[in-house]
N, C-alpha and C positions, 0 to 999 in steps of 0.2 A: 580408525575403527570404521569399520563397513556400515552405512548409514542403514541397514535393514536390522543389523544387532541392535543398534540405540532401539530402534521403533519395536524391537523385540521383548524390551526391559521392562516399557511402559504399560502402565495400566489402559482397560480401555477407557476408563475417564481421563486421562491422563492426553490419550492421543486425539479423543474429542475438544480434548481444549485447543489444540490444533488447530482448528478450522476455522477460527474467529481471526486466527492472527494470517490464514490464505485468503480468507476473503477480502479481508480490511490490504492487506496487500499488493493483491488484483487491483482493486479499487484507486490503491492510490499510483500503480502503475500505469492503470490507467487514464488517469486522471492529469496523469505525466504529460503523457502522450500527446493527451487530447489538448492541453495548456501550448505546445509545443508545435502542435499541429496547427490549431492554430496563429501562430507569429507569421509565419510563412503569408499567407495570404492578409494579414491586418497591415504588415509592412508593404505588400504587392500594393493595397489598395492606396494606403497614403503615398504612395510613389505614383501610381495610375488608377483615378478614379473608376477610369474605362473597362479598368481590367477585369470587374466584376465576371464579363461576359464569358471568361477565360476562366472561370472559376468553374468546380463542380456543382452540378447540380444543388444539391444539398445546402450548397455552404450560399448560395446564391439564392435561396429561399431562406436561409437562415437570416442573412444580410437582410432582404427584403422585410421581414418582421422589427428589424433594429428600429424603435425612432427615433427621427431626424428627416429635417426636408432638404436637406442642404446636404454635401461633402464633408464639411468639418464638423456636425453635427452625428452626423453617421458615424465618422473613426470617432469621436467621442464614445460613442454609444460602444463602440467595435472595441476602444480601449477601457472601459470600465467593464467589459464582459470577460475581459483578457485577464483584469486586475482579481474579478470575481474568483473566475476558475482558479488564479493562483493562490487567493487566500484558502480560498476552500482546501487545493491541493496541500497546502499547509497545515492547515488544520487534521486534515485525514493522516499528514504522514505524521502529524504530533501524537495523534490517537491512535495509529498504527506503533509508533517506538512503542508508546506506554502499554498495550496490552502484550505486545512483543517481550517486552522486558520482566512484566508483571508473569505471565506465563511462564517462561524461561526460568526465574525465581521457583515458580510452583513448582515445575519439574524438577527442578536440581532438589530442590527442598525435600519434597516428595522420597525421589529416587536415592537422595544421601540418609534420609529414614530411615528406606526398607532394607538397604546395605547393613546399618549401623545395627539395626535390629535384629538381620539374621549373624550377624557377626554377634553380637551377645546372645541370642539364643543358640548357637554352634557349642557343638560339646566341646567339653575341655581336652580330648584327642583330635580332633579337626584341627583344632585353634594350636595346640602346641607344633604340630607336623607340616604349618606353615611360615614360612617367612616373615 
């Protein structure tokens, strides 16, 4: 089925409720990313303390606000920021399934209603001249 038909069916409350489960899904795409993004440089620096200077900008001012006076103090800091983002990340994709699912629910529910209803309100020669 041509995904413009489905979007064709739905009510406009129906396709607003849509937008909770794009957002919430950017979100946790991105969130992916970002968890992801950084391992790359938290492993560089436990391998080479030095390597900060080899890092972006950004992430090199990031680092700099971490605290810790020391090396081992820093990747500490560096790995419970890691450990942060992923629970977060987990949390967002547990809250993402659940309104994904809960929506999906609505629409089917929704859309098997207005089926069922016009199929009982269809005259009795519609309804016989069908399969």
């Amino acid at each position: 089925m041509n995904r413009l038909k489905f979007f064709g069916i739905l009510t406009v409350k129906q396709r607003l409720s849509l937008i909770p489960v794009f957002i919430l899904t950017v979100i946790s795409s991105g969130l992916e990313v970002f968890g992801l993004g950084l391992l790359i440089p938290f492993f560089q620096y436990l391998s080479d303390p030095e390597s900060i200077g080899r890092l972006p900008e950004v992430l090199q001012t990031a680092i700099a606000y971490l605290p810790g006076n020391n090396h081992s103090e820093v990747a500490m800091s560096m790995a419970l920021l890691l450990i942060a983002v992923f629970v977060l990340k987990g949390l967002i994709s547990i809250l993402t399934t659940w309104v994904r699912t809960r929506t999906v629910y609505r629409l089917y529910r929704g859309t098997a209603s207005r089926v069922l209803s016009n199929h009982l309100n269809a005259p009795v020669t519609y309804i016989t001249s069908q399969n």
